[in-house]
Z-matrix of the N, CA and C atoms (Angstrom, degrees):
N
C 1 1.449
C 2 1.515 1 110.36
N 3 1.201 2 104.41 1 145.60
C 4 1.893 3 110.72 2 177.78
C 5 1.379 4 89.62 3 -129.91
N 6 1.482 5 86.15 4 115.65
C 7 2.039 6 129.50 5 -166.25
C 8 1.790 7 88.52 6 -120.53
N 9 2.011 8 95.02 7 127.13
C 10 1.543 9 101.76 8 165.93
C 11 1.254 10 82.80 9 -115.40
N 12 1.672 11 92.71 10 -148.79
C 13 2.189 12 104.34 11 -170.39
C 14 1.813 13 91.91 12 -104.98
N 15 1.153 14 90.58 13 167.47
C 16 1.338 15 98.26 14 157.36
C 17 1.986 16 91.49 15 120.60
N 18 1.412 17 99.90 16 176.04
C 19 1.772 18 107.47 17 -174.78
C 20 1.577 19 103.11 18 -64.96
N 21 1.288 20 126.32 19 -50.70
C 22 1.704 21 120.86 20 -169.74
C 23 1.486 22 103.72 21 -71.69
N 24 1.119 23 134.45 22 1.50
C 25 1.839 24 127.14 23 -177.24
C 26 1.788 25 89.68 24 -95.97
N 27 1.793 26 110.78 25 -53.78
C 28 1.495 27 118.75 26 -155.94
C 29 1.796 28 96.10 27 -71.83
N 30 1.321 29 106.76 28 -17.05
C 31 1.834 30 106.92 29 178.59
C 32 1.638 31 106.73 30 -83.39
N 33 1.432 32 118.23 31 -21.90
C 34 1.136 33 103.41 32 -174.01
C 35 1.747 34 102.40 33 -89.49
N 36 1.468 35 110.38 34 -19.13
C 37 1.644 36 104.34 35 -157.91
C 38 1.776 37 73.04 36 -88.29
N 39 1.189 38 141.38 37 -17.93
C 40 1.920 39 118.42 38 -173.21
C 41 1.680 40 98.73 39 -79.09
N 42 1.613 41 120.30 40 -2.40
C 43 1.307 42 89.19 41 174.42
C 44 1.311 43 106.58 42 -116.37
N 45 1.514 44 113.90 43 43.20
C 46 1.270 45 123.66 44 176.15
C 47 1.644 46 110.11 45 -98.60
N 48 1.468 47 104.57 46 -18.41
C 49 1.595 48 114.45 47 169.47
C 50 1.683 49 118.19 48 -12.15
N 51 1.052 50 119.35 49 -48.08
C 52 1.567 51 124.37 50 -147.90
C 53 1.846 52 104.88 51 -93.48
N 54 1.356 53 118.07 52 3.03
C 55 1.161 54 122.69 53 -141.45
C 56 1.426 55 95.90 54 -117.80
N 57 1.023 56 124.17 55 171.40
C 58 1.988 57 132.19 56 -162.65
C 59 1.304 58 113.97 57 -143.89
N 60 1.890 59 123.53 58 116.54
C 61 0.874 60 118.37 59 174.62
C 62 1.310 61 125.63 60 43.36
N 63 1.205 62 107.33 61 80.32
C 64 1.801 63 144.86 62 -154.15
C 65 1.258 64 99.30 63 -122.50
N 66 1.666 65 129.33 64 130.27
C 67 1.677 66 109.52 65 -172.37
C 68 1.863 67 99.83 66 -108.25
N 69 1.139 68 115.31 67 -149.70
C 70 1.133 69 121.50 68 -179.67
C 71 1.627 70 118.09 69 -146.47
N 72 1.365 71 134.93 70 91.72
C 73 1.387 72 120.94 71 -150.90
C 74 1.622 73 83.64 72 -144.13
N 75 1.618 74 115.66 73 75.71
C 76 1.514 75 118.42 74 173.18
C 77 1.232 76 108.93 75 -138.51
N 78 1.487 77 101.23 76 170.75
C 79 1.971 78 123.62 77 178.15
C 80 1.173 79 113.41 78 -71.92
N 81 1.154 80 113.54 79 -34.84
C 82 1.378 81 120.39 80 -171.00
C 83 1.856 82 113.21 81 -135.51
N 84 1.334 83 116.24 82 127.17
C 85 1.222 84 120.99 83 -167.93
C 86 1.837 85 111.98 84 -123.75
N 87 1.348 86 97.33 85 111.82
C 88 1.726 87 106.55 86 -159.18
C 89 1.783 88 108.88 87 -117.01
N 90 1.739 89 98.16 88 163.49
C 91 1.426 90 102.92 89 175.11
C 92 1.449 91 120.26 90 -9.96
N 93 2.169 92 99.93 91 -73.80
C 94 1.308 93 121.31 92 -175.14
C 95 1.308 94 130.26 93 -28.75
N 96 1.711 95 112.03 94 -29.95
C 97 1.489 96 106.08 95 -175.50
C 98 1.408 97 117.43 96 -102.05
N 99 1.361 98 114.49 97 11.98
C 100 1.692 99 122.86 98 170.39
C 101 1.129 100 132.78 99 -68.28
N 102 2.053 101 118.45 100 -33.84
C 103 1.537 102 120.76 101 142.42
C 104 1.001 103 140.14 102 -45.81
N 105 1.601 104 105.96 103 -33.36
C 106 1.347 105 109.64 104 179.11
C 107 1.544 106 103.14 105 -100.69
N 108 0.772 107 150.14 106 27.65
C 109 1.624 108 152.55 107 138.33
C 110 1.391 109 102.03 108 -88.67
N 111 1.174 110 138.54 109 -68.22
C 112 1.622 111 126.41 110 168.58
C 113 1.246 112 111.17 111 -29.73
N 114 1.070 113 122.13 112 -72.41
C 115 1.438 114 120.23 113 -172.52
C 116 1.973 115 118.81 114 -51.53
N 117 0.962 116 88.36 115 -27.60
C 118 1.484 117 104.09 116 167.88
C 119 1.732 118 115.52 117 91.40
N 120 1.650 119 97.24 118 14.75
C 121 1.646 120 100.78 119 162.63
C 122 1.357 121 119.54 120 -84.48
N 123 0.873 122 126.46 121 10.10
C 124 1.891 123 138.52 122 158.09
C 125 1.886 124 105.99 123 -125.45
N 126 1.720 125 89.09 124 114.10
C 127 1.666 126 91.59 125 -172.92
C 128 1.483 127 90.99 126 -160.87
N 129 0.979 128 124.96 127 -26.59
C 130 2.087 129 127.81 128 139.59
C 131 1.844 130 78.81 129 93.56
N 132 1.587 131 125.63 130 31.80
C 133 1.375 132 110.44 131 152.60
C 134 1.320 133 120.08 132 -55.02
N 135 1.360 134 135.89 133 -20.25
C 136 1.241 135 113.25 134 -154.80
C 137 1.200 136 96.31 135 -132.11
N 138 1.348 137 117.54 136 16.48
C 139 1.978 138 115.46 137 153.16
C 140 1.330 139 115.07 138 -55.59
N 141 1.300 140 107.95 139 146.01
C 142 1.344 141 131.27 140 158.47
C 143 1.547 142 105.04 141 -69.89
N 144 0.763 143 119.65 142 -62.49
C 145 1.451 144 118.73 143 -174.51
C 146 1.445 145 115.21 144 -115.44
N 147 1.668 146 101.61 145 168.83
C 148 1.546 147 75.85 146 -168.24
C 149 1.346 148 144.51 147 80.77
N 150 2.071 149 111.14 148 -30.08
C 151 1.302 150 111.84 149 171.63
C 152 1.697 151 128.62 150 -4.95
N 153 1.745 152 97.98 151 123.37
C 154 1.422 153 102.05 152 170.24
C 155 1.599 154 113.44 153 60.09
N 156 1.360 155 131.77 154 9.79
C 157 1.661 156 153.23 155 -154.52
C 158 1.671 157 90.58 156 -139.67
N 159 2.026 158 85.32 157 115.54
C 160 1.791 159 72.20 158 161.84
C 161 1.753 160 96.91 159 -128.27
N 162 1.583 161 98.35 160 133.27
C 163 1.633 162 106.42 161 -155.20
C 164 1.449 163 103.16 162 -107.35
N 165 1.314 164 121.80 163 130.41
C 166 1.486 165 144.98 164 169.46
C 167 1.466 166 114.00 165 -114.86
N 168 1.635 167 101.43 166 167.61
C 169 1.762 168 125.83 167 166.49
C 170 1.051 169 97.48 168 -101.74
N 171 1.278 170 126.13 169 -82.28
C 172 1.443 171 123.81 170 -160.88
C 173 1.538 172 115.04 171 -128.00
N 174 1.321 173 132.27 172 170.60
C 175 1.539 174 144.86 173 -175.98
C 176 1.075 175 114.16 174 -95.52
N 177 1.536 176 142.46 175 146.64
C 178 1.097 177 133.31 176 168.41
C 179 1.246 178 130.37 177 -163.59
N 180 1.422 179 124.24 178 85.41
C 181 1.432 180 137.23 179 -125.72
C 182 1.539 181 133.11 180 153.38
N 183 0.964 182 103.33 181 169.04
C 184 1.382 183 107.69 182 179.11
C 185 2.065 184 123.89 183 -29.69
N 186 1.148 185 121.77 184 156.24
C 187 1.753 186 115.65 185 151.22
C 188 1.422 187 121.39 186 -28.94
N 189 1.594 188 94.87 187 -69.91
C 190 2.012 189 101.98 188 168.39
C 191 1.055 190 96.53 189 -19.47
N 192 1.429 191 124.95 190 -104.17
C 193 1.405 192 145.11 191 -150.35
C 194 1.083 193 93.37 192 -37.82
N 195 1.443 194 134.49 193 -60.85
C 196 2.008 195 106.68 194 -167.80
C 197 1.333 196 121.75 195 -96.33
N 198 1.411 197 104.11 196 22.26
C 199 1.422 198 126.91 197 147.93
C 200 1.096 199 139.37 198 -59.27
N 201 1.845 200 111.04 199 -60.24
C 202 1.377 201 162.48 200 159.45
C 203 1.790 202 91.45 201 -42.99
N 204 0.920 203 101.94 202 -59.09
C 205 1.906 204 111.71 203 -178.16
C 206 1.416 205 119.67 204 -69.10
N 207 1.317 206 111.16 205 -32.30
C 208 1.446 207 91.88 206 -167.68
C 209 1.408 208 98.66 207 -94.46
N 210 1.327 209 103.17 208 139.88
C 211 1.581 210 133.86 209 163.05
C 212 1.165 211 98.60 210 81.30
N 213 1.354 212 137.76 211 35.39
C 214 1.777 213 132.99 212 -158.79
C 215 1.814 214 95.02 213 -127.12
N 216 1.569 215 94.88 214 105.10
C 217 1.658 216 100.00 215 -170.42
C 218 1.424 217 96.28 216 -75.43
N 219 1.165 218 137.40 217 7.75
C 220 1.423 219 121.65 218 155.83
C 221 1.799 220 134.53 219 -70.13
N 222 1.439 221 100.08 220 -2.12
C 223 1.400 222 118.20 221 -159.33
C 224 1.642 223 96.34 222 -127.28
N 225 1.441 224 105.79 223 137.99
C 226 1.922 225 109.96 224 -177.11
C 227 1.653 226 77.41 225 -131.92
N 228 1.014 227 99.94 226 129.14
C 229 1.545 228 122.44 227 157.76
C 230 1.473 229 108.52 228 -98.60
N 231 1.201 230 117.65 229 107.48
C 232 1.395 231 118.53 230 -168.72
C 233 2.156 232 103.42 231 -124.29
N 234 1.189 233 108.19 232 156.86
C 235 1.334 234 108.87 233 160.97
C 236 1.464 235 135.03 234 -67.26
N 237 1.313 236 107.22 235 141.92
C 238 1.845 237 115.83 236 -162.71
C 239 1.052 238 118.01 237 -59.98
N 240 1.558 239 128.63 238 -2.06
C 241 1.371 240 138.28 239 143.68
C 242 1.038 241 106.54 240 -58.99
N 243 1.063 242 144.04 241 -21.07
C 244 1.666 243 127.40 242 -155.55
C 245 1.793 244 92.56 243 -116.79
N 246 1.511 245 122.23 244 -54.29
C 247 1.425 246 118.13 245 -179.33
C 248 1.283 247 126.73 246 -65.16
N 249 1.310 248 111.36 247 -10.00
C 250 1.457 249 135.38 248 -171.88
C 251 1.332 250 112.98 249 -99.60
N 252 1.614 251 115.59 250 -29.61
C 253 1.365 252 111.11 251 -166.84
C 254 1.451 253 109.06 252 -66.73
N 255 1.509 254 145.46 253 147.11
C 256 1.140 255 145.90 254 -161.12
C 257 1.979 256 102.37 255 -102.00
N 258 1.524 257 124.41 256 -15.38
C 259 0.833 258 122.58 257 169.65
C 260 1.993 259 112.96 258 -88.12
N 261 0.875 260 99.72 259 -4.66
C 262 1.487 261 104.01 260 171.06
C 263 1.083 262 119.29 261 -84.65
């Protein structure tokens, strides 16, 4: 899924609730995906790459969120060459 900010991205990721080990391999990393990392349906077991790594460009959102981010070795902030590339 290609998730921006705003109420229709955070409505589609709340009906992602039901779902297991969901990874995270985007440009942009928002509010919306912080329930579902609590809850523990984003935990990027079942990446290929990346394992257990959920990788962004940039933040975009609330305090939380660059809260949630800083210093959190679960998260690679990598360049938009790299999150973007379609062979990755």
């Amino acid at each position: 899924l290609q998730m921006g900010i705003g109420a229709i991205p955070n409505a589609v990721l709340a009906q992602l609730g039901n779902h297991k080990n969901l990874g995270i391999h985007t440009e942009m990393f928002a509010d919306g995906v912080l329930p579902l990392v609590r809850k523990g349906v984003i935990n990027g077991e079942a990446k290929k790459t990346d394992p257990g790594k959920m990788v962004s460009t940039f933040l975009m959102g609330s305090q939380e969120v660059y809260n949630f981010i800083d210093d959190n070795p679960g998260v690679l902030m990598m360049d938009v060459g790299y999150t973007n590339d379609p062979y990755v």
